[in-house]
N, C-alpha and C positions, 0 to 999 in steps of 0.2 A: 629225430631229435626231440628231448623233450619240451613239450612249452612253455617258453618263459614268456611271461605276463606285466605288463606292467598297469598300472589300475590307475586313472587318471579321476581325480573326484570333482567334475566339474570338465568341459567342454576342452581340446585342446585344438586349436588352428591343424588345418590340411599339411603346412608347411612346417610343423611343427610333431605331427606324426610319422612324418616323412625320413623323418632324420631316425626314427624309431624303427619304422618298418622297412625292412620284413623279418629282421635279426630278432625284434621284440613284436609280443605280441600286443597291441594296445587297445585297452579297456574300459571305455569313459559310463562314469557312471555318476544319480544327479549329485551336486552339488551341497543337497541338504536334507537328502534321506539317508538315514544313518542303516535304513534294512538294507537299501541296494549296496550300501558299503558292506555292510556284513556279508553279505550273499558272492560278491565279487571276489571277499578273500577266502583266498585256498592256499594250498602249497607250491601253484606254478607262478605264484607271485613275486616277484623281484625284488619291485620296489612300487612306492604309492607319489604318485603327484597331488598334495592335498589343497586343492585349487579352493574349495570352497568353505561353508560353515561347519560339516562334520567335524566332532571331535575323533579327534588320534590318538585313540590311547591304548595301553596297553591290552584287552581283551582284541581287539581287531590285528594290532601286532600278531600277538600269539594262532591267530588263526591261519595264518601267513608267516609257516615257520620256515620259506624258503627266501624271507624278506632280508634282502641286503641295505635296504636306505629308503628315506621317507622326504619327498622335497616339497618346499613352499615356493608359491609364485610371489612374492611379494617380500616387503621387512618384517611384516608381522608373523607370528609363529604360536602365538598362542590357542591355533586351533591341531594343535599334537600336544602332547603329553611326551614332556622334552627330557622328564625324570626317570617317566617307564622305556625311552628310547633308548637314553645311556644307560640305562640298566639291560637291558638287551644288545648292548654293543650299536645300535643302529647309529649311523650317523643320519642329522637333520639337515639339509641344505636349504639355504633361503637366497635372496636376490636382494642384499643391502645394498643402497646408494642407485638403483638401477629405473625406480620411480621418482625420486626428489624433487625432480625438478618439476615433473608435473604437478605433484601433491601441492609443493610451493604454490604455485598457479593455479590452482584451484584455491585455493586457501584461500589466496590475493583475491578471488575474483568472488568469493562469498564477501571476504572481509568490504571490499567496496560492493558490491551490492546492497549490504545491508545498510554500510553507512549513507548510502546514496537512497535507499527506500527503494529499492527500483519495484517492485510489488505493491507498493503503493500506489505507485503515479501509473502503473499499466494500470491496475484497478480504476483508479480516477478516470482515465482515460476512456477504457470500457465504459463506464458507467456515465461518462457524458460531463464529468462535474469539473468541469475546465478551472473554475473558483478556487480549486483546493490547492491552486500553485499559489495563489495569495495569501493561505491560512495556513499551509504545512512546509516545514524546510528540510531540506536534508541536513549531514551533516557533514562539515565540512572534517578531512585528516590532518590537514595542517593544524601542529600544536598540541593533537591526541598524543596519549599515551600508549603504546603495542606494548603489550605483555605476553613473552613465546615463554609457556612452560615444553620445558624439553628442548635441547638446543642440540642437538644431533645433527645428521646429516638435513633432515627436511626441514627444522626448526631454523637454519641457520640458510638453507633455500630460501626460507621465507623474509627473513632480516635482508637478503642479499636484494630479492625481489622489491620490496618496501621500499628502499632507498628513493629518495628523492621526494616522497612524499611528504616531507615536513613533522616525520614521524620521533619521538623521544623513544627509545628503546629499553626496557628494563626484559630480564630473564632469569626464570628460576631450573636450576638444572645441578642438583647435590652430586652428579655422578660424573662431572668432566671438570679439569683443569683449569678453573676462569680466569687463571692469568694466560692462556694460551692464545684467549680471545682477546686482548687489550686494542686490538688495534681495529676492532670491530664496533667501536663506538655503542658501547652496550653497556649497559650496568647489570649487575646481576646480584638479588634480593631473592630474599625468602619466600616460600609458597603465601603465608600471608597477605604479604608487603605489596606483593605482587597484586594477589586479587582486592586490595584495598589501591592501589593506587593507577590502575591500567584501564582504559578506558574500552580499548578492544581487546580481550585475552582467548588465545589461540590453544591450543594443547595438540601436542607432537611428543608425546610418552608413550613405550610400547605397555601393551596389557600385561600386568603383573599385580601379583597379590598387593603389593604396596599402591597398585594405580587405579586397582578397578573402585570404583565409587568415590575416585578421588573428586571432583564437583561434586559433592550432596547437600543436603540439608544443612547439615549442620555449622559448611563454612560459604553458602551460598549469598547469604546475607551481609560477607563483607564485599560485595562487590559494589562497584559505584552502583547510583540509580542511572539507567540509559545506556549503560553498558553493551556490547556486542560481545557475544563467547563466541567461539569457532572452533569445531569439533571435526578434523579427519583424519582421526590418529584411528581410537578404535571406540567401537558406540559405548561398552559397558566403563571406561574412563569417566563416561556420567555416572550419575545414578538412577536415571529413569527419564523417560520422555514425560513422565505427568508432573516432574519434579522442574524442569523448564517449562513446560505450558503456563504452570503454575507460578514462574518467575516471570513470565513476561507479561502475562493478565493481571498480576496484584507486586510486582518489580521482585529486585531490582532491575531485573532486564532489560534494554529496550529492543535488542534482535540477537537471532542467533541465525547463525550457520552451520547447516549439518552434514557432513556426508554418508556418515554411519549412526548406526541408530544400537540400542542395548542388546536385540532381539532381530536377526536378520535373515529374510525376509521381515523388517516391520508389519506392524498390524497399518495398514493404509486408511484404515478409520479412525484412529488415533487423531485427537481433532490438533495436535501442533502441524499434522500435514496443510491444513485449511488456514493455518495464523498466516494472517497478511506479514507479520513480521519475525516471521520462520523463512529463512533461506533452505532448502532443502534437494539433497542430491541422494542418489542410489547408490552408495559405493562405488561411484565412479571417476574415481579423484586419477587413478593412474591408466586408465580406458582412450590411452593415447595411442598413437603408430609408434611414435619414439619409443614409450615408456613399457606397451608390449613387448615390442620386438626387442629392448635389452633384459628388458626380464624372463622372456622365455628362452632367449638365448645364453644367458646366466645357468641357467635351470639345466638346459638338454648338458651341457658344457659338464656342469658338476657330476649329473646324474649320469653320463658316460665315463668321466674319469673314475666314478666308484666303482661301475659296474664290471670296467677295462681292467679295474687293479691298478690303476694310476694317479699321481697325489692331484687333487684337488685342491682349487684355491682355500687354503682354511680361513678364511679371512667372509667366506661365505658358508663356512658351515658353523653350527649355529655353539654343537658340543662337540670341538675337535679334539678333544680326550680322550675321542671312540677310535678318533683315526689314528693316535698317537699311540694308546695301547696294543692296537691292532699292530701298527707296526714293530712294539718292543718286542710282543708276542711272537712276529714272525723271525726276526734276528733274533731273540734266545732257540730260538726250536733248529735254526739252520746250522 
């Protein structure tokens, strides 16, 4: 029989190749060298698990022209080329709603971190200076204002998690029904409105030409002075780690929380890793038991029903136009 391959970009769990093999052949290669991607695609290839930073686009497609489907571990998908995929029929499969809850929970646990200094008082601690609990205070949430730009599945995680903390809600989010939400005790204002009037502001927008360098220069300056951003949607949503350094040594900043950065693997010398009032994480927001185990379960789930010739949830595929053509395609021919 011939071999079919399927090319894993980025590390998959034993029990997770299991459900693969021996039907498929499985291929894991790094995460963010784009030669080993190349080199990997051939013609016994099936389908791609794009687990990590490589881009997915159409030359890699084409090199792999026995490619059935392309899947993301995750809600983000901006690392394929989702244009050159429907345009080659592929369908995209991703894993929406299957992290939320962790991402919330990470969110949550930057958001009080930084409101609480916790970097700070270790430092103090370290360093012996017992004094600095008399001269430095944290800050308290009761009475802040939380501004969730993007109110989606994880942005709305987060509103849920918050509760009870004496938190005012405002959200800007042009792409959903805001009367849907009424009973969410939220207001929802404009991109500006928002970064002028929010005390913590969070971002939960997927990467897209309209999102990338949505924080930059130009509107960074409406935010309060002391303010906390919170960043683990996707890192290029900023515009640069020198462009926060830069807000928190001369304001409006007074912390950030990160869990992606613009450029991933980061440069680790970048000195906002070393800012006592940088919260910072490794794209580790959905690196849970729970939040693995339904996302790669999501994943095997879809990427079998394509492979099977069986409908798949489209509600997780990303451009279900491939699957629906496909199917007019096969009812006019029959």
């Amino acid at each position: 029989m011939k071999c079919r391959r399927i090319v894993s970009i980025g590390l998959l769990p034993d029990y997770v190749r299991a459900q693969f093999e021996p039907e498929y052949e499985i291929l894991s290669v790094s995460d963010s060298s784009r030669e080993e991607v190349v080199k990997a695609m051939d013609e016994t290839v099936i389908a791609v698990i794009a687990r990590g930073s490589v881009y997915f686009d159409g030359e890699l497609m084409d090199r792999a022209p026995g490619l059935k489907l392309i899947a993301r571990t995750g809600v983000g998908y901006d690392s394929v080329s989702i244009e050159e995929a429907t345009d080659r029929g592929l369908p995209v499969t991703y894993t929406p709603g299957a992290m939320s809850r962790s991402v919330g929970e990470l969110t949550l646990s930057l958001i009080l971190a930084a409101c609480k200094k916790l970097n700070i008082w270790r430092q103090a601690l370290q360093d012996a200076d017992w004094n600095l609990r008399y001269l430095e205070t944290s800050q308290d949430l009761e009475g802040k204002i939380l501004g969730i730009i993007g109110y989606g599945r994880i942005g709305r995680q987060v509103r849920m998690l918050s509760r009870g903390f004496g938190l005012r809600t405002l959200a800007n989010d042009p792409y959903i029904d805001h009367s849907s939400f009424a009973d969410d005790d939220i207001t929802f204002v404009s991109f500006e409105d928002l970064l002028q009037q929010a005390n913590i502001i969070t971002l939960h927008v997927p990467l897209t030409g309209e999102t990338r360098g949505l924080i930059n220069r130009q509107n960074i300056g409406l935010i309060q002075p002391g303010s906390v951003l919170i960043n683990t949607a996707r890192g290029p949503v900023i515009e640069s780690l020198d462009l926060l350094h830069k807000a928190l040594e001369k304001g409006p900043l007074g912390a950030v929380g990160l869990d992606v950065s613009p450029d991933e693997p980061p440069d680790a010398a970048h000195p906002i890793f070393r800012h006592t009032r940088a919260y910072v994480t490794g794209h580790i927001a959905a690196r849970t038991p729970l939040s693995q185990q339904r996302i790669l379960e999501t994943m095997v789930r879809e990427v079998r029903a394509i492979l099977n010739g069986t409908q798949p949830n489209l509600a997780n595929i990303v451009n279900p136009e491939v699957l629906e053509d496909q199917a007019g395609s096969d009812s006019s021919s029959s």
